[in-house]
N, C-alpha and C positions, 0 to 999 in steps of 0.2 A: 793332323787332327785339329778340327776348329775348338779353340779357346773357351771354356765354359761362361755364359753368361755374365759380366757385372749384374749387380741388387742394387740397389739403389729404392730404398723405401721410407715415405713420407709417413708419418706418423704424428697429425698434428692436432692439437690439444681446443673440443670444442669447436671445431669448424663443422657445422651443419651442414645435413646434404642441400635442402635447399641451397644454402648461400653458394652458390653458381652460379655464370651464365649459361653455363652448357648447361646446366637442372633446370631451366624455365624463368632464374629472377631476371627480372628485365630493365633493371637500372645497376645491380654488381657488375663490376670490367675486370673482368676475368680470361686476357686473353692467353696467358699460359694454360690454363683449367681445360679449357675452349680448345686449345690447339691440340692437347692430348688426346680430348675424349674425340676430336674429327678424326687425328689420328690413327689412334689405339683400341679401348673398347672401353665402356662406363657402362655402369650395373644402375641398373634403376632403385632395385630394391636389395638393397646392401644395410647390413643388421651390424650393430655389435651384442654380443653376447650380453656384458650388462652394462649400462646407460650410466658411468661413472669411471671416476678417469684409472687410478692404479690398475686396478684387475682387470678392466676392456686391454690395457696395455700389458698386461699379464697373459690376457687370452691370445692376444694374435703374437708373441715371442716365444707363448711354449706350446700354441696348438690346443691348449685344455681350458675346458668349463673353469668357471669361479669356483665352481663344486667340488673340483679336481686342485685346483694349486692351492685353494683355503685364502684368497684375497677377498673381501666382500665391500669393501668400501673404500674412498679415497686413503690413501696413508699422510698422515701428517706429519710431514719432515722434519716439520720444528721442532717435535717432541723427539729429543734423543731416546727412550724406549722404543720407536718405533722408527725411526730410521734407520739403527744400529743394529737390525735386524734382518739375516742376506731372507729377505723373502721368498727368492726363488730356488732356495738352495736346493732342492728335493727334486728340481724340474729341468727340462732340457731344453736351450733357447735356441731359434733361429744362429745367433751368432755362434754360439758354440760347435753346433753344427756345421757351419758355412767354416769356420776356422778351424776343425779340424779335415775340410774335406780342402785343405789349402789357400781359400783367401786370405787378401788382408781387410782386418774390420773395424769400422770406425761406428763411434755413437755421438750426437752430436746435438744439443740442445732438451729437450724435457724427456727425461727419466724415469722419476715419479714410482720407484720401485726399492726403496731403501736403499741406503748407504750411496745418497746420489753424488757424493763428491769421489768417489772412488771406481776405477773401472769394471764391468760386471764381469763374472767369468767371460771367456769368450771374443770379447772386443782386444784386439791392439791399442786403439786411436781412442780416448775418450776425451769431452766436453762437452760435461753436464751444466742445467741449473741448479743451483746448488739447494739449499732446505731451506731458506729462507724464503716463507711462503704469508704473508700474498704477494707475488712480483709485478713490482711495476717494468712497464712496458720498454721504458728506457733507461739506463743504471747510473749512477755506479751500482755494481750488481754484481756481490760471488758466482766464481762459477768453479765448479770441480774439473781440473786440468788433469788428468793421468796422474793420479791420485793428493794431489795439494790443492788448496784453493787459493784461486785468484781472482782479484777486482778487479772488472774493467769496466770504462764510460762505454757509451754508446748507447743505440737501439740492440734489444737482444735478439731481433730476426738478424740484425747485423752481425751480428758476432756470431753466432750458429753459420750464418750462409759465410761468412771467413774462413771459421775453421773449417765447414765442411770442404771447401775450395782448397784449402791449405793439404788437408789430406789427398783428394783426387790428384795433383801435381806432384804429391810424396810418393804416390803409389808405383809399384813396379810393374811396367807394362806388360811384363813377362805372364803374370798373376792376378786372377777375376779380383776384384774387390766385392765386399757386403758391406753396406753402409745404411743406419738408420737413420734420421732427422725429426728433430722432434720438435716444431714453431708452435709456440705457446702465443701468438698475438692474440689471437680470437678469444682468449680466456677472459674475463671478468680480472680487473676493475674495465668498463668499457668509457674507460678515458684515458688522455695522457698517449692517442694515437699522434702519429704525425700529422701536422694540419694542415699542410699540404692535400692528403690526402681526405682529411676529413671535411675540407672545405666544400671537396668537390660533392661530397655528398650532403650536404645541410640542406639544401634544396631539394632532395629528394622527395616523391610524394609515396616510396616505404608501401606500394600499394602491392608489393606480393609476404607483406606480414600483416596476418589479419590481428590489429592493438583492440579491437573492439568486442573480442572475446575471451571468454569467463572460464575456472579452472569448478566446476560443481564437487568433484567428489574428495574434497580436500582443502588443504591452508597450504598459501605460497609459505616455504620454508624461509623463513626471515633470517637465518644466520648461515644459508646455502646462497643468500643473492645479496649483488652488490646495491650500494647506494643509486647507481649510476639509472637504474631501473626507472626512479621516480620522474625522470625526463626523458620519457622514452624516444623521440626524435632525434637528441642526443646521441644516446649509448646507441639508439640505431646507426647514425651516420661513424659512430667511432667505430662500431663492427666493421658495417660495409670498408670502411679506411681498413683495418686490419686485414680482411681476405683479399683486399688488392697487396697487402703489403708482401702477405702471404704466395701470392701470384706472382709480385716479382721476384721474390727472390729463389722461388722454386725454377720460374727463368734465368736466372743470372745461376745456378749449377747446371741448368738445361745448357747454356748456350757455352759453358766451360765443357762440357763434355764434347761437344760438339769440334769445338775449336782444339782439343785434344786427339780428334778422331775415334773417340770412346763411345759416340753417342748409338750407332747402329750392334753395337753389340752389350748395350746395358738395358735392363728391363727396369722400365720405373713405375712403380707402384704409388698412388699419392688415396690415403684412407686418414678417416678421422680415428681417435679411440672410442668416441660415441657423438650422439647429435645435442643439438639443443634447442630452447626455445628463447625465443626475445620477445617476449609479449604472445606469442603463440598459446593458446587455451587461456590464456592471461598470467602464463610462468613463464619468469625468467630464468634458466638454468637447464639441466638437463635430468635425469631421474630424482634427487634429491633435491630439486625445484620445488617441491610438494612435499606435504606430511597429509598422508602416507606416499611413502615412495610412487614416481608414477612411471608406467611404461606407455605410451602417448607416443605416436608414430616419430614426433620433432626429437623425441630423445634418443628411440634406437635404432634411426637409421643413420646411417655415416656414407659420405661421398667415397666413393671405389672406380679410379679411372686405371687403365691398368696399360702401356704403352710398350711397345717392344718393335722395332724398325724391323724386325724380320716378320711379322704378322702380316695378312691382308691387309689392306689400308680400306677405313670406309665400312668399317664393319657396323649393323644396323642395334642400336640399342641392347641390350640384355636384361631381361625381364626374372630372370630366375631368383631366387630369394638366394642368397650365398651369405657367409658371414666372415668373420676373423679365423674362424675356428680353418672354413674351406681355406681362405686366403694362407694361411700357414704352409698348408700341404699344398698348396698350388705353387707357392713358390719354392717348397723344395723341388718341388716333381719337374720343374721348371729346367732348376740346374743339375736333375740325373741325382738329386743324394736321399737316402731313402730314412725316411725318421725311425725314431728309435721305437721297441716293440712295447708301445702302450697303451693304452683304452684312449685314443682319440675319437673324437666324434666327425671331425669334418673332414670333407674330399679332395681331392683336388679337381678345380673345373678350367683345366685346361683345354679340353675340347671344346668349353663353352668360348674359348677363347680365339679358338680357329673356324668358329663359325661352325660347328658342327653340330646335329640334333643331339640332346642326353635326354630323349624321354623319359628316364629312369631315375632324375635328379627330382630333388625331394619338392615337396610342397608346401611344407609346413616349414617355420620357424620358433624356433624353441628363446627362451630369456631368462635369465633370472637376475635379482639384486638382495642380497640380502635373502631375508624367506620371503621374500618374491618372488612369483612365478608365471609367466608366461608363455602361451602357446599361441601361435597364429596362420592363419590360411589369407588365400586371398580374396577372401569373405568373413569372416568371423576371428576375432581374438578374444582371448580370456586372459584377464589379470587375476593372480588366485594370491591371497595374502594367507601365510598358514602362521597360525592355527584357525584364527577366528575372523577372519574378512579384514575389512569390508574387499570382497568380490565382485568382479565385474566384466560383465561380456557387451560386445560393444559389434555391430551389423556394420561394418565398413563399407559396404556399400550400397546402404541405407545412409550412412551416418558417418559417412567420411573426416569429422571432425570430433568424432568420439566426446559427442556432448550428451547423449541418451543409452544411460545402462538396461539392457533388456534382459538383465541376468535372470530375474523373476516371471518375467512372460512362460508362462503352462506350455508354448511351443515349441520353445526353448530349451523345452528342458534336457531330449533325449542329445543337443549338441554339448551344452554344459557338463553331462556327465560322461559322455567322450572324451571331452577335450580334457576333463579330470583323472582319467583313465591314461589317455597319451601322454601326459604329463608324469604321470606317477612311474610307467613304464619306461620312461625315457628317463629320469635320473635315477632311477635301479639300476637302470644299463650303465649310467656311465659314473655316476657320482663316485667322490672316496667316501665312504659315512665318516671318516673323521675330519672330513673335512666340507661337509654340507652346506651350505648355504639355510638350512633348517635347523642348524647347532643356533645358527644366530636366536636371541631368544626378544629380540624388541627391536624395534625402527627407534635407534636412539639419537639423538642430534647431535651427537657428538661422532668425534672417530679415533678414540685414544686406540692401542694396542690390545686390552682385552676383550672392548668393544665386538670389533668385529673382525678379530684372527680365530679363527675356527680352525687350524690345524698346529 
């Protein structure tokens, strides 16, 4: 009987789907990213749930809405009321799962889910970022070791891509491993990259980030973005340096498995937790870039390349709208183990991954942050702010850069109040009401613990 699948899942913090070679940017060198998505398969249109870092990373580990596990906002680790709090206790993770169905299972760099110095249910192997937040790029810098903290120098893609290496060599070949990784480069502050690699991009002419347009329906949030913003050429060239850094080092465990003879039976998955923008609409960040919260195509779609040596090779784009929520159950369905009996929303699109028709797979995607709310097709979205707006529906392909609200257009109207209908319909289905994304009662700038834990 053949061996159930290695996991092997990237999960990394802020790396936009643009920023790719294989998505169309044409000065990022990205030849790991590249050699996947020729490989393997890469979704075009790949969503996270909500456009912000804790709960996007809450959605694709337990399968469920923001709605459903009660996360609505980043979690601030500094504040011991709010890290010392198991977030996910009520819910059931990938890892939990995967290690009771007999892997062994590592975590391995950003967390971001409380109590990050300590291992989550679930996990064997842990090494986290520790709470000290905002993290510069290269340390000395705590990190939570299988439940103590330790300091260590270095670049912290270095030290994530050590231990994760360090685990794959510990592992018992007998037994699949499940492994998450979590590279925080791409995060803000966007400086302090290595300048080696930052060098190579100062020259860059940046011409697939449009700097020369405007954010209308809103204020850039000034205590959601870094300093680094006001030189945007800069913090351009220190990004593009981080997703190559980010590229190598997703290499250098690609080319250990390899060299291990592990590489044709592990499935590697590499997704962001949500997207961002660098000058994009004129915000830098990613949903909370903006007051009022924005949902803006650069925030919630995230890179989804998905590789597995037993697949076709050569497989042609995938166009279907899929999210965190699908990717959960995809990857259970993947290794044969069946989730537990709860009101999940997503599928698994594993057929879409062997090249096969799923007429039947959905059209729409659904979003929320906070009492944000989002529905979208591949013509028309709606941002719905409850109770009282501001509202806005936006003709995507009219207005592909979502600068003209037509929410008021008289022709408009009969989609407007569909899309308010589908909305309303679609978290009756799934929401917990005590723990709603609508308990939240303000867009507040802050993120203490009362703020926005709604369960």
């Amino acid at each position: 009987m053949a061996q159930p699948p290695n996991i092997l899942l990237f999960l990394t913090d802020d790396h936009a789907q643009w920023a790719m070679g294989c998505a169309g940017n044409s000065e990022l060198r990205t030849p790991t990213f590249d050699y996947l998505a020729q490989h393997g398969v890469r979704f075009a249109n790949a969503f996270t749930p909500t456009p912000v870092c804790s709960p996007a990373r809450a959605c694709l580990l337990t399968g469920r809405l923001a709605s459903q596990h009660g996360i609505h906002d980043y979690l601030a680790s500094s504040d011991p009321a709010v890290n010392n709090i198991h977030w996910l206790a009520e819910e059931t993770t990938l890892a939990q799962l995967f290690q009771a169905a007999g892997y062994q299972t590592g975590q391995f760099g950003k967390w971001h889910l409380g109590q990050d110095e300590h291992a989550a249910p679930g996990y064997d192997e842990w090494f986290s970022l520790g709470r000290d937040y905002p993290i510069p790029h290269e340390g000395p810098f705590r990190y939570g070791v299988n439940g103590r903290c330790q300091t260590l120098p270095g670049r912290l893609s270095h030290n994530i891509t050590d231990r994760a290496v360090h685990f794959l060599r510990a592992c018992d070949e007998t037994r699949p491993f499940f492994m998450t990784v979590g590279y925080y480069a791409t995060h803000s502050p966007w400086e302090g990259q290595a300048e080696r690699l930052v060098a190579a991009y100062r020259n860059a002419t940046f011409a697939d980030v449009p700097l020369d347009e405007t954010y209308p329906f809103g204020v850039q949030n000034l205590e959601s973005t870094n300093e680094t913003r006001h030189n945007p050429r800069e913090a351009l060239a220190q990004y593009y340096a981080a997703v190559t850094e980010i590229d190598t080092a997703v290499g250098r465990l690609i080319d250990e498995l390899e060299s291990s003879g592990q590489l044709q039976n592990t499935i590697i998955i590499y997704t962001a937790d949500h997207g961002l923008n660098t000058g994009h609409h004129g915000i830098w960040g990613k949903g909370n870039g903006t007051l009022p919260l924005n949902m803006v195509e650069e925030s919630i779609r995230v890179p989804l390349v998905w590789y597995d040596g037993r697949l076709p090779q050569g497989q042609p784009l995938r166009p279907e709208f899929v999210d965190h929520l699908d990717t959960f159950q995809t990857i259970l369905d993947v290794a044969g183990i069946d989730p537990p009996d709860k009101n999940y929303v997503g599928r698994s699109f594993q057929r879409l991954l062997h090249n096969d028709s799923f007429p039947e797979w959905r059209a729409v995607q659904f979003g929320e942050y906070g009492n944000v709310r989002m529905i979208r097709t591949s013509r028309h979205k709606l941002v719905y702010r409850h109770p009282d707006g501001p509202h806005e529906l936006f003709d995507l392909a009219a207005d592909p850069r979502e600068m003209n609200n037509v929410i008021d257009r008289g022709d408009l109207r009969p989609i407007v109040q569909a899309f308010i209908g589908r909305l309303e319909g679609f978290f009756t289905r799934y929401e917990d009401p005590a723990k709603s994304g609508l308990r939240v009662r303000s867009l507040p700038r802050h993120n203490s613990s009362e703020a926005w834990r709604t369960g």
